[in-house]
ChimeraX commands (.cxc) that place a marker at each C-alpha (Angstrom):
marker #1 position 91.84,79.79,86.93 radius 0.5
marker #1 position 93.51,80.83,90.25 radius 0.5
marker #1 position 96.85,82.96,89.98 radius 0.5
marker #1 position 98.86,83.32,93.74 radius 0.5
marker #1 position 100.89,86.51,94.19 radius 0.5
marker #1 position 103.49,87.06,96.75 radius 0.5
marker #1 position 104.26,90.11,98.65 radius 0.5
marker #1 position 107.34,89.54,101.15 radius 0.5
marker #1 position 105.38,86.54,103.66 radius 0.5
marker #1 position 101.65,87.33,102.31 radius 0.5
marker #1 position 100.29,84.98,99.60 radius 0.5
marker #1 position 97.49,86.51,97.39 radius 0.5
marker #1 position 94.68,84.18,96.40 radius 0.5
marker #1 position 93.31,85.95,92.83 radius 0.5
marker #1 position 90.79,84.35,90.79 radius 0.5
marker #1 position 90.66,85.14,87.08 radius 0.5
marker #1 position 88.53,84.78,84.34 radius 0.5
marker #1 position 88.89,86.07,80.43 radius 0.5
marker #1 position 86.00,87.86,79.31 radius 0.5
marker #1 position 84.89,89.78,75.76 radius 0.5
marker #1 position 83.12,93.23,76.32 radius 0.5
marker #1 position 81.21,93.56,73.38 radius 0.5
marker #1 position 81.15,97.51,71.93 radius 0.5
marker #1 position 78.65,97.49,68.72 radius 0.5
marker #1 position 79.92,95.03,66.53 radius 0.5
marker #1 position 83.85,94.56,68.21 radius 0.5
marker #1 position 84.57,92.67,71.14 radius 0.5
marker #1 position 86.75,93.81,73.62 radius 0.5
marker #1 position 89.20,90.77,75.50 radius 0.5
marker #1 position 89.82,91.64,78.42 radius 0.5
marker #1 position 90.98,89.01,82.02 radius 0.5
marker #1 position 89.12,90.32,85.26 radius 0.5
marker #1 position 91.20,89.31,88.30 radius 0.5
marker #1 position 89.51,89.77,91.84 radius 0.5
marker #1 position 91.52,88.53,94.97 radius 0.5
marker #1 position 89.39,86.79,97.79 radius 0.5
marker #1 position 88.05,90.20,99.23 radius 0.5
marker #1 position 88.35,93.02,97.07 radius 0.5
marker #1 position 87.71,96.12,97.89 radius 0.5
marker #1 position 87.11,97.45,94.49 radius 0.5
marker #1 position 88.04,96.81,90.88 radius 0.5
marker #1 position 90.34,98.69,88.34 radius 0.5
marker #1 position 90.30,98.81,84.93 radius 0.5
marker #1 position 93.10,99.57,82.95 radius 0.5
marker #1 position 93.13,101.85,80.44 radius 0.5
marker #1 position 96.16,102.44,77.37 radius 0.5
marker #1 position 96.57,103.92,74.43 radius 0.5
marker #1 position 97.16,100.51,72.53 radius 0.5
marker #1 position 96.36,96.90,72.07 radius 0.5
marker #1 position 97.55,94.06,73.98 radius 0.5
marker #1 position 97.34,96.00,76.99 radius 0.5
marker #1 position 95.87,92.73,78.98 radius 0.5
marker #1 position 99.90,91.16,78.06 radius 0.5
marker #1 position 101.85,93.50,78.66 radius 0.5
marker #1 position 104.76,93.06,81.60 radius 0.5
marker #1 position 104.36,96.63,82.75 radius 0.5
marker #1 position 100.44,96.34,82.98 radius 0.5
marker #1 position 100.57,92.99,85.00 radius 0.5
marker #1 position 103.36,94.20,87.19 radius 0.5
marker #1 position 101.08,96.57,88.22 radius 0.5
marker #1 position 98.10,94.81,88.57 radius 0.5
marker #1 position 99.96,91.76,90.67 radius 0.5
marker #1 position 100.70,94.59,93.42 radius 0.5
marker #1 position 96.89,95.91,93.30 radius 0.5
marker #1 position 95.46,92.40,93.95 radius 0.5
marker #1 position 98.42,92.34,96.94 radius 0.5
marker #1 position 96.22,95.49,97.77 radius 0.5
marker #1 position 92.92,93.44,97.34 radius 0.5
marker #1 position 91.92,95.32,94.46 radius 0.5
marker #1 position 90.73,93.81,91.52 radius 0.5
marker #1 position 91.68,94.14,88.15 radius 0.5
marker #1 position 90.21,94.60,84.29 radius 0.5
marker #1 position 92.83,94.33,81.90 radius 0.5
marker #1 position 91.22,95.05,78.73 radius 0.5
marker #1 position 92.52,95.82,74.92 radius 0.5
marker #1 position 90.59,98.85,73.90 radius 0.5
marker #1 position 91.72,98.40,70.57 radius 0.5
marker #1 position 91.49,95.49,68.05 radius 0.5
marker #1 position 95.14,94.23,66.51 radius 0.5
marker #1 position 93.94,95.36,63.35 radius 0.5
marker #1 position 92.69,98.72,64.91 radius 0.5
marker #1 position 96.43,98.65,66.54 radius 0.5
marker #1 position 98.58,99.62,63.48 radius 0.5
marker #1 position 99.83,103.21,63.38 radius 0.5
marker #1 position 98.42,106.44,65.85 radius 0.5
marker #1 position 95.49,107.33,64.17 radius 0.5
marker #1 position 93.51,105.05,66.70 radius 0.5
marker #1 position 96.05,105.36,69.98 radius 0.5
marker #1 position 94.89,108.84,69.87 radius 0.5
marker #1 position 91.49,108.76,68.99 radius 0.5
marker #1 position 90.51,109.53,72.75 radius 0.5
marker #1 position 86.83,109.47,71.99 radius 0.5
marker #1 position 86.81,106.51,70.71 radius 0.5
marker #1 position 88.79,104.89,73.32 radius 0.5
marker #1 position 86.79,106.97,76.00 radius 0.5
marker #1 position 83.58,105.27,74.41 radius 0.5
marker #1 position 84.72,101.92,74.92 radius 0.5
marker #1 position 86.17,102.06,78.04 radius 0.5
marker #1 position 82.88,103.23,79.43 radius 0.5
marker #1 position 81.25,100.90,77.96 radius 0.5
marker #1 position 83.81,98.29,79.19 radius 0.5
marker #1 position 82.94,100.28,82.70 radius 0.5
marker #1 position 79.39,99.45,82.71 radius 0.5
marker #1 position 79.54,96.09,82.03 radius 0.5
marker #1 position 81.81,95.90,85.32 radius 0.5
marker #1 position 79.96,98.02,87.28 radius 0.5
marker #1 position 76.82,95.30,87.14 radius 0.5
marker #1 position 79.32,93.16,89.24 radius 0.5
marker #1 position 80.57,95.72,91.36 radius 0.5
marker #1 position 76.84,97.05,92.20 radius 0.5
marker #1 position 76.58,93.27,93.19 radius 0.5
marker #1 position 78.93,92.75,95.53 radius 0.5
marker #1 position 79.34,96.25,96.68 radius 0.5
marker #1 position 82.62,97.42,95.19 radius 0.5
marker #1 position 84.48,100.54,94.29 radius 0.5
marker #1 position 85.67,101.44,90.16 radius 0.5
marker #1 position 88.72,102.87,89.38 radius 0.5
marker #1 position 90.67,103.80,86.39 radius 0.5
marker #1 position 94.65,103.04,85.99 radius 0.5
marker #1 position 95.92,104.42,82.51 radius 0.5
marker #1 position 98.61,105.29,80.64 radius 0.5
marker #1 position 99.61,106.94,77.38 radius 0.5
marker #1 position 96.69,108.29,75.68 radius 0.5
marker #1 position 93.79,105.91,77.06 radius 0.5
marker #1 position 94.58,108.64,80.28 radius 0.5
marker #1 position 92.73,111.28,78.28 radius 0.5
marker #1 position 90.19,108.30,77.95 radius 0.5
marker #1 position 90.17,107.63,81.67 radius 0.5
marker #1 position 89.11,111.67,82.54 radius 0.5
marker #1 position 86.79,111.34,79.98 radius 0.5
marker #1 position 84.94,108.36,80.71 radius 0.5
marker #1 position 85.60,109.51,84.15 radius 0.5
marker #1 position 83.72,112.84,83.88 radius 0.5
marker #1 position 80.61,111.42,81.87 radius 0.5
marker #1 position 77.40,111.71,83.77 radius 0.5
marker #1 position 77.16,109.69,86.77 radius 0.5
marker #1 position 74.16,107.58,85.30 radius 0.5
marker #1 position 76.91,106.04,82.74 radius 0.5
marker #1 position 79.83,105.81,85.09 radius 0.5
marker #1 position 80.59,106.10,89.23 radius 0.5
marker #1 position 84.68,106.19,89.28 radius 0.5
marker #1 position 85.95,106.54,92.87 radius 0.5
marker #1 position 89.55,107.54,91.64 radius 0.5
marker #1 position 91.66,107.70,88.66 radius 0.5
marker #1 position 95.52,107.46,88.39 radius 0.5
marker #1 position 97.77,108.27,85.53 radius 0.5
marker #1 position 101.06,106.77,84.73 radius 0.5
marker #1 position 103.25,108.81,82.52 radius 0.5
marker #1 position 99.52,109.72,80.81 radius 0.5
marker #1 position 98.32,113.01,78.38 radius 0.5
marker #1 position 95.68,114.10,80.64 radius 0.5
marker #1 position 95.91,117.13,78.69 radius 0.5
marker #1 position 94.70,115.15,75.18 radius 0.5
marker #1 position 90.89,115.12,77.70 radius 0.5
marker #1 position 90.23,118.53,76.44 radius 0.5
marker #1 position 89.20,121.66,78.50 radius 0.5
marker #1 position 86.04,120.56,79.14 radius 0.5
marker #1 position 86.26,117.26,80.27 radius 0.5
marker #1 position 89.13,118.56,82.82 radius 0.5
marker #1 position 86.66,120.74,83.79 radius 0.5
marker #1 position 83.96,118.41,84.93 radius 0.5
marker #1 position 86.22,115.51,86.64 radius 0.5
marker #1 position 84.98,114.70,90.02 radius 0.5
marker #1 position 86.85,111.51,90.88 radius 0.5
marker #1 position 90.10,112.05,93.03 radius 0.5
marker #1 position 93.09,111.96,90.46 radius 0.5
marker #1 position 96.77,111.07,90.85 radius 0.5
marker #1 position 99.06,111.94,87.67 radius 0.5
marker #1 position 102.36,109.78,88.32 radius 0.5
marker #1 position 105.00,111.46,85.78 radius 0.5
marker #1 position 108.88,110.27,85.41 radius 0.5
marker #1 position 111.45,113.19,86.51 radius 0.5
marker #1 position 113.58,112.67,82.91 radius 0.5
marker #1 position 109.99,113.11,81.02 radius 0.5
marker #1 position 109.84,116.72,81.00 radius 0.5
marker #1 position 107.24,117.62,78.33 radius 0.5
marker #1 position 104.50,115.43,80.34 radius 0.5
marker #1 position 105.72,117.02,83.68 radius 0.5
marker #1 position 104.88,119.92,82.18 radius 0.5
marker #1 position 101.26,119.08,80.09 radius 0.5
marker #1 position 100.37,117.16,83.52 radius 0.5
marker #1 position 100.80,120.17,85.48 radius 0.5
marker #1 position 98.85,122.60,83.17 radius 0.5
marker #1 position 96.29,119.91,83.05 radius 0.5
marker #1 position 95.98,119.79,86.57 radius 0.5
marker #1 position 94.87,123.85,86.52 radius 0.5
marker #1 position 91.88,123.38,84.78 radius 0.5
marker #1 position 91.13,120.37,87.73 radius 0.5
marker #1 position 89.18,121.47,90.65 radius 0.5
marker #1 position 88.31,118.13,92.31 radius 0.5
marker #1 position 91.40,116.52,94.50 radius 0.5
marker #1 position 94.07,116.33,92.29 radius 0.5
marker #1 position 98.02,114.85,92.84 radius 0.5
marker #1 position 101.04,115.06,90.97 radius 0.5
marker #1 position 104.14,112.66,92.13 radius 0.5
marker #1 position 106.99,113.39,90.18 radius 0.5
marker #1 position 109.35,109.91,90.74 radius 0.5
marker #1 position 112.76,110.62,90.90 radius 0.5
marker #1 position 115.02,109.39,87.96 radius 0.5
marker #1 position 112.42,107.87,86.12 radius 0.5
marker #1 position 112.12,108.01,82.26 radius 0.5
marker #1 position 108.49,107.87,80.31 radius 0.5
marker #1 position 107.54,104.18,80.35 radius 0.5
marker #1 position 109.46,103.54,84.35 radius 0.5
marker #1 position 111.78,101.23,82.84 radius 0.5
marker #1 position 114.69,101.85,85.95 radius 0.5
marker #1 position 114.82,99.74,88.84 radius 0.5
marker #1 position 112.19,99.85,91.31 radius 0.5
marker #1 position 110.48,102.70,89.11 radius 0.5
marker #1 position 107.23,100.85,88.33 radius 0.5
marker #1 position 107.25,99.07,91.66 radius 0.5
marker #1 position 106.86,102.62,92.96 radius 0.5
marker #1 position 104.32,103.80,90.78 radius 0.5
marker #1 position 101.63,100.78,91.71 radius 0.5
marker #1 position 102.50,101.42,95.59 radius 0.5
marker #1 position 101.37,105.03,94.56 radius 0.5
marker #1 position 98.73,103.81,92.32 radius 0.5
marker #1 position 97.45,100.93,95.44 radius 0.5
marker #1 position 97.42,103.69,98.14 radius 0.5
marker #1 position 95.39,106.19,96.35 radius 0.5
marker #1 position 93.11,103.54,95.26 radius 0.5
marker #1 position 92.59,102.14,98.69 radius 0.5
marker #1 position 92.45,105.35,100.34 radius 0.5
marker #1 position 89.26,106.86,97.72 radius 0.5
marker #1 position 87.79,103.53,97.80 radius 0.5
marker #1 position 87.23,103.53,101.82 radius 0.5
marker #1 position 86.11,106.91,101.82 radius 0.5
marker #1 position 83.68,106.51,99.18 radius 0.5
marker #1 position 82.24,103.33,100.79 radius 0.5
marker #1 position 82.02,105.45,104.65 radius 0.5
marker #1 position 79.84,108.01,102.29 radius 0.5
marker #1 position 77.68,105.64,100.98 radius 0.5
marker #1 position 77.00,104.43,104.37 radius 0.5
marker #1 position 78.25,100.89,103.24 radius 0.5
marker link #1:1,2 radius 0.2
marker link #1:2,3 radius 0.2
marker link #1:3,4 radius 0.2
marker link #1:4,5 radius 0.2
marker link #1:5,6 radius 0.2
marker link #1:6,7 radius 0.2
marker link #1:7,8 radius 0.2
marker link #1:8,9 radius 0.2
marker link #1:9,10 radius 0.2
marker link #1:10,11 radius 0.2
marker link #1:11,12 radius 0.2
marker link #1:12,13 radius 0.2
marker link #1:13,14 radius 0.2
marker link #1:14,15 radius 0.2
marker link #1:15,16 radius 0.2
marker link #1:16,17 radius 0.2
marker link #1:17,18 radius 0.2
marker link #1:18,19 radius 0.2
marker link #1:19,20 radius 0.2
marker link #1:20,21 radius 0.2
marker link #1:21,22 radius 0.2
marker link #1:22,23 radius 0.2
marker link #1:23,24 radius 0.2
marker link #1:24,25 radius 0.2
marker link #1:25,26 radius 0.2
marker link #1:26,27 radius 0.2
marker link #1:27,28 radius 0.2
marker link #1:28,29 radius 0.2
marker link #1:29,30 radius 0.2
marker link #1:30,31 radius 0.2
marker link #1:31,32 radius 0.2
marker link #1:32,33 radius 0.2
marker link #1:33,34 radius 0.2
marker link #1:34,35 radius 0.2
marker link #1:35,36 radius 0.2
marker link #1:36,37 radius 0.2
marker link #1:37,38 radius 0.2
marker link #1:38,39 radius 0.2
marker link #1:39,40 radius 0.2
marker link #1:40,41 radius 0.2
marker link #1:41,42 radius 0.2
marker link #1:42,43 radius 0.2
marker link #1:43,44 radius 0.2
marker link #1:44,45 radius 0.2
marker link #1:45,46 radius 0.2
marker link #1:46,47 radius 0.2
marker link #1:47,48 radius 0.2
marker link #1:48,49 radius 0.2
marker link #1:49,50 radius 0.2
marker link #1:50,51 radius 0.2
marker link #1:51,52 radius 0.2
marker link #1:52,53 radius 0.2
marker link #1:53,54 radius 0.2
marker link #1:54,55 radius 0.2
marker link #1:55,56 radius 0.2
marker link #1:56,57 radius 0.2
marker link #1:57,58 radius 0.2
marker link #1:58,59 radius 0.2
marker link #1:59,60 radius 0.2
marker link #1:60,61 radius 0.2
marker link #1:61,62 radius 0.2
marker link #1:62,63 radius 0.2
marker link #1:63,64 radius 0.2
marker link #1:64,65 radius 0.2
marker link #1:65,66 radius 0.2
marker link #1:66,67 radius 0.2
marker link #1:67,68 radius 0.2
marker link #1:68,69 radius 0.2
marker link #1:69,70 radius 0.2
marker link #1:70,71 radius 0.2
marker link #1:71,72 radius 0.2
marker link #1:72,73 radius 0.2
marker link #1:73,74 radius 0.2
marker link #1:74,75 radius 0.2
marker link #1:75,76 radius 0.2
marker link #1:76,77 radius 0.2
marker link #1:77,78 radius 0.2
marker link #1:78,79 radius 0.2
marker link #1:79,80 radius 0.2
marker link #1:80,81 radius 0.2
marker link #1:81,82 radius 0.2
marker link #1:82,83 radius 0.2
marker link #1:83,84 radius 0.2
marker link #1:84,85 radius 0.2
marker link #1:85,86 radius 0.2
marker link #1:86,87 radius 0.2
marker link #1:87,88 radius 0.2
marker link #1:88,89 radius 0.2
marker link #1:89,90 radius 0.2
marker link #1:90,91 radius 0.2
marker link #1:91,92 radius 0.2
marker link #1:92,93 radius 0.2
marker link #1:93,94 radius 0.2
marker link #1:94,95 radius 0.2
marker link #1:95,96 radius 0.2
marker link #1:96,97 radius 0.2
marker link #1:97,98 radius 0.2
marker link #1:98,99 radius 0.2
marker link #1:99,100 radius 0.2
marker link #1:100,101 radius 0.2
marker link #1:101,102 radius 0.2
marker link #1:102,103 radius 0.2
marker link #1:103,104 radius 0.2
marker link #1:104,105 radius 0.2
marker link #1:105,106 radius 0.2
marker link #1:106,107 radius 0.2
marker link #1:107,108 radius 0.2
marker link #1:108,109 radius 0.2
marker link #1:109,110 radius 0.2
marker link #1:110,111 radius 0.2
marker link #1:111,112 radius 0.2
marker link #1:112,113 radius 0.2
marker link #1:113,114 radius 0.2
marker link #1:114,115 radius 0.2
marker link #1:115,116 radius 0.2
marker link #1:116,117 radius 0.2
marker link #1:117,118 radius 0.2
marker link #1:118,119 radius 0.2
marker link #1:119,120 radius 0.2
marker link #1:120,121 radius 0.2
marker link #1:121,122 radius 0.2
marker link #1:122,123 radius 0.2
marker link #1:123,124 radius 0.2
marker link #1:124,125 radius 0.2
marker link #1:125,126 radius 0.2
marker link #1:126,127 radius 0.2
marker link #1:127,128 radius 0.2
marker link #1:128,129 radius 0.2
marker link #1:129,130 radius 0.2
marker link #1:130,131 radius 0.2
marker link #1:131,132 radius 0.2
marker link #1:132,133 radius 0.2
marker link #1:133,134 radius 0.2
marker link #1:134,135 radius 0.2
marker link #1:135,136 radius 0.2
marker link #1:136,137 radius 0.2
marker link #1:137,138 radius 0.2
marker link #1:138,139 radius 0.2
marker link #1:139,140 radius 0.2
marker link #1:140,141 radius 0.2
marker link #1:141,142 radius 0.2
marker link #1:142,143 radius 0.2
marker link #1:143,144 radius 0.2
marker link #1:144,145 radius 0.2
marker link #1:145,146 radius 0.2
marker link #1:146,147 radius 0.2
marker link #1:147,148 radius 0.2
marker link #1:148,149 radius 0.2
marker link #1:149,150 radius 0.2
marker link #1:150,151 radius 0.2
marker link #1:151,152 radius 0.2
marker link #1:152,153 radius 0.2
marker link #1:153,154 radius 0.2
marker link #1:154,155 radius 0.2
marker link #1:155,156 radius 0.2
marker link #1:156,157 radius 0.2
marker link #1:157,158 radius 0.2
marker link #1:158,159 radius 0.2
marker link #1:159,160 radius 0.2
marker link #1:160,161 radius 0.2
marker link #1:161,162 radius 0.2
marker link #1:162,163 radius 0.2
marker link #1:163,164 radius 0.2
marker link #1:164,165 radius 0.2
marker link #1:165,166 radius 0.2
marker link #1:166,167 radius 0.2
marker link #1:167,168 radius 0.2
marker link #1:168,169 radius 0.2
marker link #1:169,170 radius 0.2
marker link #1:170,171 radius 0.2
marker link #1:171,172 radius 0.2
marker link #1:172,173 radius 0.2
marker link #1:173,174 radius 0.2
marker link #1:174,175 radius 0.2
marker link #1:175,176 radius 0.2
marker link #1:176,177 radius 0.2
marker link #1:177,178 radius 0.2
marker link #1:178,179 radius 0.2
marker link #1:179,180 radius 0.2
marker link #1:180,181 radius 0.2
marker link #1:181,182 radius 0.2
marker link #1:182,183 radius 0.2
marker link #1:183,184 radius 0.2
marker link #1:184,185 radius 0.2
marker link #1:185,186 radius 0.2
marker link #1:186,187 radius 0.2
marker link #1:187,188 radius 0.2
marker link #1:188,189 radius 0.2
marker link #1:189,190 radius 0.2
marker link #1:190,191 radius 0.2
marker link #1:191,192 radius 0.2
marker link #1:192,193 radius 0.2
marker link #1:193,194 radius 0.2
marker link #1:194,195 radius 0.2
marker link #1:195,196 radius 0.2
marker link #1:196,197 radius 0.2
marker link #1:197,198 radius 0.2
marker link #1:198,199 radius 0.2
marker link #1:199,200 radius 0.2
marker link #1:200,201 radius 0.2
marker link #1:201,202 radius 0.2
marker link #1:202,203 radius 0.2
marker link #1:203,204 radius 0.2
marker link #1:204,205 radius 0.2
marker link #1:205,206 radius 0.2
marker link #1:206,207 radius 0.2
marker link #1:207,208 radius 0.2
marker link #1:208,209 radius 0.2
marker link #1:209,210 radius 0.2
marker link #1:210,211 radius 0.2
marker link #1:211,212 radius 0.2
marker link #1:212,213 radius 0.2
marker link #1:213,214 radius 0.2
marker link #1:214,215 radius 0.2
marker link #1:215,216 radius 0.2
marker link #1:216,217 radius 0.2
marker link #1:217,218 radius 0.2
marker link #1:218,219 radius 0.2
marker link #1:219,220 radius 0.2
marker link #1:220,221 radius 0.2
marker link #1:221,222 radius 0.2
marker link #1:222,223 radius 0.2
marker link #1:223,224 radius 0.2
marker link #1:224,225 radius 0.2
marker link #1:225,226 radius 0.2
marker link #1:226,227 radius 0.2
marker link #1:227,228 radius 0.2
marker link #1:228,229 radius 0.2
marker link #1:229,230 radius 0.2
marker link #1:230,231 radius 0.2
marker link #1:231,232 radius 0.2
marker link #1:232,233 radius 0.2
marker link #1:233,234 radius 0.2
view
């Protein structure tokens, strides 16, 4: 199935496909997109089902492919996993299946030589750093960016150990994660960003808010990408 996205004049050529990552005995749905030429994939990570639906999630990932950057939109959780918190914050969980989720992508992107990256939100951005800072024999992830996401809920440790590049992406009117992003960010010693948008509430909902957030999100990933594939001498 081929989906066109258009950016001002540009017209985006993006070729998806659903696809089930299998994690014991669950399977994961999930749709990879990849545009023409990609220059790496992303795989989305939240705190919730349904993720793969959801406006705000494909908003975002429309303006990646207009990036040529691919896309994983996967449900970490099961609908019947979905009811309540007790699972949206059971970050090893969703940290266990979103590397696992990571693995089976990264046979295509060792393939075709592309870059991983990790766009999250809500809790599943504790999952991100987590999955993030496992050894590199389970995971490479170029760069990680968090919208409105607990980075904090990653624990001490895994903070600690995070090597890929990280953008945190907080509304100005959400004070409390403003403030758990930025103690986060201490206990960070790789390159590290916080972008405060101006305005913005939690979940980005004012005009243009989101918009910005994926230019944000597109930039960094393009950026990390490149300079991991000069390193590799790709």
């Amino acid at each position: 199935m081929e989906h066109p996205y258009e950016k001002g004049a540009r017209m985006k050529l993006v070729t998806a496909q659903q696809v089930v990552i299998h994690v014991d005995d669950v399977g994961l749905p999930g749709e990879l997109a990849l545009p023409e030429t990609p220059c790496g994939i992303v795989l989305f990570a939240c705190g919730s089902g349904n993720s793969r639906h959801h406006p705000r999630n494909r908003l975002v990932a429309s303006i990646l492919h207009d990036a040529d950057i691919g896309t994983l939109l996967i449900d970490l959780l099961t609908p019947e996993e979905d009811v309540g918190l007790a699972r949206r914050f059971d970050i090893a969980l969703l940290s266990d299946r979103l590397r696992a989720a990571t693995e089976a992508v990264e046979r295509l992107a060792g393939q075709r030589d592309l870059r991983l990256g990790y766009f999250a939100a809500s809790t599943g951005a504790a999952a991100a750093l987590r999955a993030a800072a496992a050894p590199p024999s389970q995971t490479r992830i170029d760069a990680v960016v968090s919208r409105g996401g607990r980075v904090d809920l990653a624990g001490v440790d895994a903070l600690c150990r995070l090597a890929s590049p990280l953008r945190m992406i907080v509304g100005e009117a959400d004070p409390v994660v403003v403030n758990l992003s930025a103690r986060a960010a201490a206990c960070i010693s790789c390159e590290k960003r916080l972008d405060v948008v101006p305005g913005a509430t939690h979940l980005f909902e004012e005009p243009g808010a989101l918009e910005q957030v994926a230019e944000l999100a597109a930039g960094w990933f393009v950026r990390h990408f490149a300079a991991a594939q000069a390193g590799r001498g790709t």
